[in-house]
C-alpha positions in Angstrom: 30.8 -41.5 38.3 28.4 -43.3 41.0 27.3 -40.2 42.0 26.1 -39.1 38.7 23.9 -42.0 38.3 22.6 -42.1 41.8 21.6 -38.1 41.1 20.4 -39.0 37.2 18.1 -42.4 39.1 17.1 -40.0 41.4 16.1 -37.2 38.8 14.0 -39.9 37.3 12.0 -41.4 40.4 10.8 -37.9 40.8 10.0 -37.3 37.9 7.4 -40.5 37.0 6.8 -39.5 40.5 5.3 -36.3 39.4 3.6 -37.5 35.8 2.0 -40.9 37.7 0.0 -37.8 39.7 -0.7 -36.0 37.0 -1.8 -38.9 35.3 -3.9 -39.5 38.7 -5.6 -36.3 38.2 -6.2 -36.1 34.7 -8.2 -39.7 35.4 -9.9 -37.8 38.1 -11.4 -34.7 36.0 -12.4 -37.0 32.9 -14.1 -39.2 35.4 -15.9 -36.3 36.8 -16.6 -34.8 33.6 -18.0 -38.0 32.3 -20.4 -38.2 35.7 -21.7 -34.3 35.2 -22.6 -35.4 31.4 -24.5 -38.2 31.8 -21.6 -40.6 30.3 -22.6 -43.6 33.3 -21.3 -46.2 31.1 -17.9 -44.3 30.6 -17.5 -43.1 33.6 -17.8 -46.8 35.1 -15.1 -47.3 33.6 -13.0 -45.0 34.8 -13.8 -45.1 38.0 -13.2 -49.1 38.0 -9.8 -48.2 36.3 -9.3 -45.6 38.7 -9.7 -48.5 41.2 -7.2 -50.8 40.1 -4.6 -47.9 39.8 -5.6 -47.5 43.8 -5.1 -51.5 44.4 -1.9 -51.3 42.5 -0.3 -48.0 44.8 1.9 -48.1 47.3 0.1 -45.7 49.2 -0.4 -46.0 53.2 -4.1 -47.7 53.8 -5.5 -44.2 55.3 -4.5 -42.4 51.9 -6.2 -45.3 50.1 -9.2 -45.3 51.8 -9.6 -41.8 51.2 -9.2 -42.4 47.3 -11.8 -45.3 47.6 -14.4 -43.2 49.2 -14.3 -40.9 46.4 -15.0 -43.2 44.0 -17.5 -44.7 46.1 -19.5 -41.0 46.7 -19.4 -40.9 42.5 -20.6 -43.9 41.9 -23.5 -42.9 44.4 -23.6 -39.8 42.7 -24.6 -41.3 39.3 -26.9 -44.0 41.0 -29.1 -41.2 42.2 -29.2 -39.4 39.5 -30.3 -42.9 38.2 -33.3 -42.8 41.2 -31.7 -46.7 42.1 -32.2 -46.7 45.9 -31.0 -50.0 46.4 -27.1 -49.1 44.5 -27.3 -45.9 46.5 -27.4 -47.7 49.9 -24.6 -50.3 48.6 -22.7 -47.5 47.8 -23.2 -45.6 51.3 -21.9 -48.9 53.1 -19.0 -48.7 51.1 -18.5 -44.8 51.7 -18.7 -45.9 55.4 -16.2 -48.1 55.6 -13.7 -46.2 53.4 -14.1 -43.3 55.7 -13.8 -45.5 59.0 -10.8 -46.9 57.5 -9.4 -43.2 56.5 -9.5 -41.9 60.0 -10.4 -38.5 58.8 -12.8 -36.7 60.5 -13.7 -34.4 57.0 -14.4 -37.3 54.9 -16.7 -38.6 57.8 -18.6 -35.2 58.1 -19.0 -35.4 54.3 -20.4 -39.2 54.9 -22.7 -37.5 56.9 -24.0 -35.1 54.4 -24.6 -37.5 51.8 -26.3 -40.0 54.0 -28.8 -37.1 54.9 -28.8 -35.9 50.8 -29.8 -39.9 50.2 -32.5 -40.0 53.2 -34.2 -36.5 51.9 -33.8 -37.9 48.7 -35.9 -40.8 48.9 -38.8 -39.6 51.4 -37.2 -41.1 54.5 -37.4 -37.7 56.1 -37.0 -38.7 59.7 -33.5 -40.8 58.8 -32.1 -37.7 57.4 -33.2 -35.4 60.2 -31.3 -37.8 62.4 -28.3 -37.5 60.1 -28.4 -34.0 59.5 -29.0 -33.2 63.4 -25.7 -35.1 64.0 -23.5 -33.5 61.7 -24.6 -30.1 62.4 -24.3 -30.7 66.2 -20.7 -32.3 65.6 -19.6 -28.7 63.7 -21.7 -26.8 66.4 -19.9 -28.0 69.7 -16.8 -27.0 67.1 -17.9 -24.2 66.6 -17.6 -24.2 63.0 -20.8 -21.6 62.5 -20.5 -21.0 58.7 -19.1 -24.4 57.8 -22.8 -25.7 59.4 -24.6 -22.6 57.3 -22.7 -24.1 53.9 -23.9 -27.4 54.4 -27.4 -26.5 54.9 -26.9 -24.1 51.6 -25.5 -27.3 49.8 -28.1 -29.3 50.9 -31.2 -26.7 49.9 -29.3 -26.6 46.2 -29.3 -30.2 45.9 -33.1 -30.5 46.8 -33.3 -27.6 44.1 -31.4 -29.5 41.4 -33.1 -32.9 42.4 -36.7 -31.4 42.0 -37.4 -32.8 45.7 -40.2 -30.5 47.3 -40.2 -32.8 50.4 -35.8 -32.4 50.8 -35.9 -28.5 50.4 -38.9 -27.5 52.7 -36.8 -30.2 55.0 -33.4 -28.3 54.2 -35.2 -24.8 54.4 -37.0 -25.1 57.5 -34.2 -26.4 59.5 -32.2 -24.0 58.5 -34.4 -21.4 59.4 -34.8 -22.8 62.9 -30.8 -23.2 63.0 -30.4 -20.2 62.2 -32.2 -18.7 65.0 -30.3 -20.7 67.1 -27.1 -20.0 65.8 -28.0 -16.4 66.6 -29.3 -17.1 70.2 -25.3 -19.1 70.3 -23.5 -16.2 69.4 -25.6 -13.9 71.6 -24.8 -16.0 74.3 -21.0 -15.8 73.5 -21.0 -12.6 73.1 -23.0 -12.1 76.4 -20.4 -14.6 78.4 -17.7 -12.6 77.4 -18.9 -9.4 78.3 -19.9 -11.1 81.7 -16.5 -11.8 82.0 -15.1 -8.6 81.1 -17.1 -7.1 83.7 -15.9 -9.6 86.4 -12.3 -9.1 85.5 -13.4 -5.2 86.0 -14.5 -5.8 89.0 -12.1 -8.1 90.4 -9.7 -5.1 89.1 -12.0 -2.2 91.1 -11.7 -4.2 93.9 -7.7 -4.2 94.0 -7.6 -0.5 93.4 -10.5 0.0 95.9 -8.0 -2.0 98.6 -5.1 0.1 97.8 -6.9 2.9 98.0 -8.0 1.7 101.7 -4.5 1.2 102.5 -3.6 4.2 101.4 -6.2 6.2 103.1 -4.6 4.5 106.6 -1.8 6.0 106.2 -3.2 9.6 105.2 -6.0 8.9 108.5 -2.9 9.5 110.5 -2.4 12.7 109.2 -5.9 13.8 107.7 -8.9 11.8 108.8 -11.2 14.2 107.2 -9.1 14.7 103.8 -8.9 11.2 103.5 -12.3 10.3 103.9 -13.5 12.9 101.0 -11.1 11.4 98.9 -11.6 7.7 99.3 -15.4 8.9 98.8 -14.6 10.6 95.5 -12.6 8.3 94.4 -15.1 5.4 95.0 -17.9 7.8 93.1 -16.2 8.3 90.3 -15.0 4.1 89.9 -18.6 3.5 90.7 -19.6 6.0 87.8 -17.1 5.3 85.3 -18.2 1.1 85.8 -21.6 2.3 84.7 -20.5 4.7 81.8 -18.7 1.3 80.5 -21.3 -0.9 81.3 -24.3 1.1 79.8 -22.5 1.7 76.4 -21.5 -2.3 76.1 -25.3 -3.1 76.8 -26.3 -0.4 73.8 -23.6 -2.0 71.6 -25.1 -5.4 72.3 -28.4 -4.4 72.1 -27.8 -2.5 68.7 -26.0 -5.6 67.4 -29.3 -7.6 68.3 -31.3 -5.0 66.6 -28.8 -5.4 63.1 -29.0 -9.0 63.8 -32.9 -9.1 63.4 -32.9 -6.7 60.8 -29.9 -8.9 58.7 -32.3 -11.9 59.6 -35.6 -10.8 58.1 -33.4 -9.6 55.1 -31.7 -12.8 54.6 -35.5 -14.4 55.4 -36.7 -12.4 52.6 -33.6 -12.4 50.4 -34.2 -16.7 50.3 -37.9 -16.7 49.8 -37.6 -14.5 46.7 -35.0 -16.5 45.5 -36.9 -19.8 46.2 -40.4 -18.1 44.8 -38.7 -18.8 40.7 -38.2 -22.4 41.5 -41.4 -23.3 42.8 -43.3 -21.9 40.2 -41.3 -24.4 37.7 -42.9 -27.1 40.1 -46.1 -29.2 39.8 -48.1 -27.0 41.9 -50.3 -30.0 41.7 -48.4 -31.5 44.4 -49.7 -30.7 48.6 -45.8 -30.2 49.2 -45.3 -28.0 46.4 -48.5 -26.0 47.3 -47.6 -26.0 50.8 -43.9 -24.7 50.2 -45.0 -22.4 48.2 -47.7 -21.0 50.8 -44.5 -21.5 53.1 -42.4 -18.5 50.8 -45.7 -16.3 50.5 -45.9 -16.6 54.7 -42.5 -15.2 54.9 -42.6 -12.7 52.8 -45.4 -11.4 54.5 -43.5 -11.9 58.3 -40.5 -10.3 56.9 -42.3 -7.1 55.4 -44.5 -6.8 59.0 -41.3 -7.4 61.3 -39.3 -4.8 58.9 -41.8 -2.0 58.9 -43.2 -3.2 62.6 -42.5 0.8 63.8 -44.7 1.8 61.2 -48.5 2.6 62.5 -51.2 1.8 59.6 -54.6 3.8 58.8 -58.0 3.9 60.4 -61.2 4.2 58.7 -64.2 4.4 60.8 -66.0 1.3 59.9 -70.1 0.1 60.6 -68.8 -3.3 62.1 -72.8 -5.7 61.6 -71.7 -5.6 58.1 -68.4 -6.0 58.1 -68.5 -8.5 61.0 -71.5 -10.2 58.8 -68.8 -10.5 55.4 -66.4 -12.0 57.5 -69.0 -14.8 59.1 -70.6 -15.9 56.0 -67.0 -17.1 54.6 -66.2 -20.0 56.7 -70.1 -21.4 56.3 -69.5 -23.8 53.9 -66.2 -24.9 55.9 -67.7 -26.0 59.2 -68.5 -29.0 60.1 -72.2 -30.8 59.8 -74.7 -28.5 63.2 -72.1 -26.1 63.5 -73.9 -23.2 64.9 -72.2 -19.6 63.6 -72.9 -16.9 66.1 -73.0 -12.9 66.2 -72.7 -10.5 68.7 -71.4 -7.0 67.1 -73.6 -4.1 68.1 -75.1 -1.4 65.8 -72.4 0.7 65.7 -68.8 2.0 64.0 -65.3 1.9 65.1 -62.7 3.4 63.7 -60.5 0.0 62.8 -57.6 -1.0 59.4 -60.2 -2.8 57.9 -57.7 -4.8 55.7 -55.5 -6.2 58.8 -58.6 -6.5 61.0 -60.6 -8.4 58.8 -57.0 -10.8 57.4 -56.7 -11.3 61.2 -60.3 -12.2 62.1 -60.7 -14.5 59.1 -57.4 -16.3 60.4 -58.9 -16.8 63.6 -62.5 -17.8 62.1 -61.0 -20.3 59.7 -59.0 -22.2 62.4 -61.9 -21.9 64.7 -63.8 -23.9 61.9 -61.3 -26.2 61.3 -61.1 -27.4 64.6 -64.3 -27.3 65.9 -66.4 -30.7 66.2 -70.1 -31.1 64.5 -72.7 -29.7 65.9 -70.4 -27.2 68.0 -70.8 -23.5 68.3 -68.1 -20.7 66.8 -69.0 -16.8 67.8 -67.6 -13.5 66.5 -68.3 -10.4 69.1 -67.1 -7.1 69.6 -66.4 -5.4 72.8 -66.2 -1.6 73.5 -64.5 -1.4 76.9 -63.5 2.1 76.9 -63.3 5.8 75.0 -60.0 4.1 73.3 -60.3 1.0 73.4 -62.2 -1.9 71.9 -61.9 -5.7 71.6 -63.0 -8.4 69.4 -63.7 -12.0 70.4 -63.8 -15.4 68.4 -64.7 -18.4 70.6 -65.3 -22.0 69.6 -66.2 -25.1 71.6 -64.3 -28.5 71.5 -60.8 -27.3 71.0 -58.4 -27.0 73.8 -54.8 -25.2 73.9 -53.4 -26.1 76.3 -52.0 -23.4 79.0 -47.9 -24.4 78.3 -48.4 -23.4 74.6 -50.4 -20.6 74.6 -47.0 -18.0 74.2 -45.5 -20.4 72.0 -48.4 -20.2 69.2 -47.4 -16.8 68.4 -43.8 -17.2 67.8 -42.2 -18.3 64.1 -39.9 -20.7 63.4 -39.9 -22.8 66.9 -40.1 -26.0 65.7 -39.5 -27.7 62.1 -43.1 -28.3 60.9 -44.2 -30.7 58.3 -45.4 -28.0 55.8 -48.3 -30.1 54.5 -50.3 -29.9 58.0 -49.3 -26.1 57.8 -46.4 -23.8 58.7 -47.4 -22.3 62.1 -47.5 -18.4 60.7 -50.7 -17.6 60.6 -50.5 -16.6 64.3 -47.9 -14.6 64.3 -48.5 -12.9 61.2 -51.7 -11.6 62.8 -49.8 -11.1 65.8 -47.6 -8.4 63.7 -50.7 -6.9 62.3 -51.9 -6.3 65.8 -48.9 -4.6 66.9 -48.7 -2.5 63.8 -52.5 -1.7 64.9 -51.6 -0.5 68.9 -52.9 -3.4 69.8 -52.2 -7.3 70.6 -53.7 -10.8 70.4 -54.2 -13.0 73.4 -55.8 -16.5 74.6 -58.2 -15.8 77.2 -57.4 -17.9 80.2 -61.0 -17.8 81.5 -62.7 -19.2 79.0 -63.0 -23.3 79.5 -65.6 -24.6 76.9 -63.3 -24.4 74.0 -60.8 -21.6 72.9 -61.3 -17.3 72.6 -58.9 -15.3 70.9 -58.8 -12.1 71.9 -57.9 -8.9 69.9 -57.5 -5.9 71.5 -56.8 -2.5 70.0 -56.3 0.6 71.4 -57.3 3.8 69.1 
């Protein structure tokens, strides 16, 4: 008879066990429902009954704390919703010490995220770089690639759903520039473990090659000639056969970097289209809404050049005093009070793209006003320094770059920009346009009053 009740008190326990976690979780979805409705008020409420059933628990401290944060992270999910900054940042403290006290290294990596979510949030941009950099260099040196690629995704929709410019050129940017990175990571992993490959070939050759000597010893005694043919063939064809392998693990690597650029521009291109509908529901009266969106509109262009960079455009043959002249006369009003504009374009055609010629030199006048100093000098010239090739020059004085950054003005993405002072594209756009022209851009070196860009093309 005992046994029967200690089996039917048993039954029981396990059973309430069960409903007093359903119950748990039902609590859980109405809270959340309430929080995605706008219901503050009610789901306050909940979340401070929620509390109580917590306090009440016999659950281990760690399990405790975890519960706590998450009523902590809603609360702080409602309060921004709310714009209060100052119940955000109570709510964060709590979060912190929940997740200190829960010993989980998941709940602090979400800490993390909303801490970065709250900076971006409230315009304290270089707080939530910090964050940010320290959570995705904690998943990083893990190694956890696409868990850092989700957070970065999670953290460009909530600057989406928050209508914060400011937290998704943030996001966007350093995603871009992580996920350069992240490529350079896995290059660099796959490049260690080829190196090792090829080592533990070697180290492999190198046994055989000894046997083989040892071998060829024994067969000296009998056939010194015999032997010494065969040790040679045998050494030409390892020596061969180590190439064939090396040479088609270098075109494998190198085709994977090739698919890897390609996949990049897509994605590049994939986001900006995707982005270009949600900053048109923006005030474009705002500099970061103008600047992101001059940000999408620069990468669709870099992605379309890098895509179809094989691709070789037009020639017209062009009278260049004219078109040189057009170019001149639109950066007049934007230079600075004595700025003297300058010409030096012979009587003469070339055959030239006009389009991509005249988008790069108008790039290079209109930085060339901007940073040149009043009463400076800024000159256009063209240079015909062979049957095929020709050059044009824009020089202005006062502006210096300096010789350590000269390569680095032509690359994208190499450091996150504030997009309000400008993205950085412009120079490699035009750099792409050159290429796609036979030709190239450069800084001439010799030049010390101010700065010359040079762009030579080769017809």
């Amino acid at each position: 008879m005992s046994r029967k009740v200690f089996v039917l008190i048993f039954t029981m326990l396990c059973w309430w066990g069960s409903a007093s976690a359903q119950q748990e979780s039902q609590r859980w979805q109405r809270a959340e429902a309430a929080v995605a409705a706008g219901q503050y008020q009610a789901a306050f409420d909940m979340l401070a009954d929620i509390e109580r059933g917590i306090a009440a628990s016999k659950t281990d401290e760690k399990a405790a704390a975890e519960e706590r944060y998450k009523v902590a992270r809603a609360r702080m999910t409602m309060y921004m919703k709310m714009r209060r900054g100052e119940r955000v940042k109570e709510q964060l403290e709590h979060m912190e010490r929940h997740a200190n006290a829960s010993q989980n290294e998941k709940v602090k990596s979400d800490l993390l995220y909303n801490k970065a979510v709250y900076y971006y949030t409230f315009g304290q941009t270089a707080q939530g770089n910090a964050v940010f950099k320290e959570m995705a260099a904690k998943l990083m040196a893990e190694k956890e690639y696409d868990k850092v690629d989700d957070v970065y995704q999670m953290l460009i929709e909530s600057g989406r759903n928050s209508g914060s410019a400011t937290m998704t050129a943030q996001a966007y940017s350093g995603y871009i520039v992580w996920k350069d990175s992240m490529n350079e990571l896995k290059a660099a992993d796959e490049r260690l473990a080829l190196e090792q490959k090829i080592a533990e070939c070697q180290a492999s050759i190198d046994e055989k090659d000894n046997d083989l000597a040892a071998r060829g010893r024994y067969i000296a005694s009998l056939c010194v000639l015999s032997a010494v043919l065969a040790a040679a063939l045998v050494v030409v064809a390892l020596v061969l056969l180590r190439l064939v392998v090396l040479t088609r693990k270098q075109k494998k690597t190198i085709r994977r970097a090739n698919e890897n650029n390609a996949l990049k521009a897509k994605f590049i291109s994939n986001i900006s289209a995707q982005l270009t509908p949600t900053l048109k529901k923006l005030d474009s009266g705002q500099p970061e809404v103008r600047a992101l969106q001059r940000f999408a509109a620069h990468i669709q262009t870099l992605s379309q050049l890098e895509t179809t960079i094989e691709e070789r455009v037009e020639l017209e043959d062009t009278v260049l005093p004219p078109f040189c002249e057009e170019l001149v006369n639109k950066i007049r009003d934007k230079v600075q009070t004595g700025v003297v504009l300058a010409m030096d374009v012979p009587n003469m055609s070339a055959m030239i793209n006009k389009d991509y010629v005249g988008r790069v030199l108008l790039h290079l006048l209109q930085n060339a006003a901007k940073y040149t100093p009043a009463n400076g000098h800024i000159r256009l010239e063209f240079k015909k320094r062979g049957a095929h090739k020709h050059q044009f020059l824009v020089s202005n004085t006062g502006s210096f770059i300096p010789e350590e950054q000269r390569e680095d003005v032509f690359k994208a993405f190499l450091t996150v920009r504030d997009l309000t002072q400008g993205d950085g594209l412009g120079l490699p756009i035009c750099q792409l346009m050159a290429t796609k022209m036979n030709g190239e851009i450069d800084i001439d070196p010799e030049f010390t009053k101010g700065t010359r860009f040079v762009l030579s093309l080769t017809v």
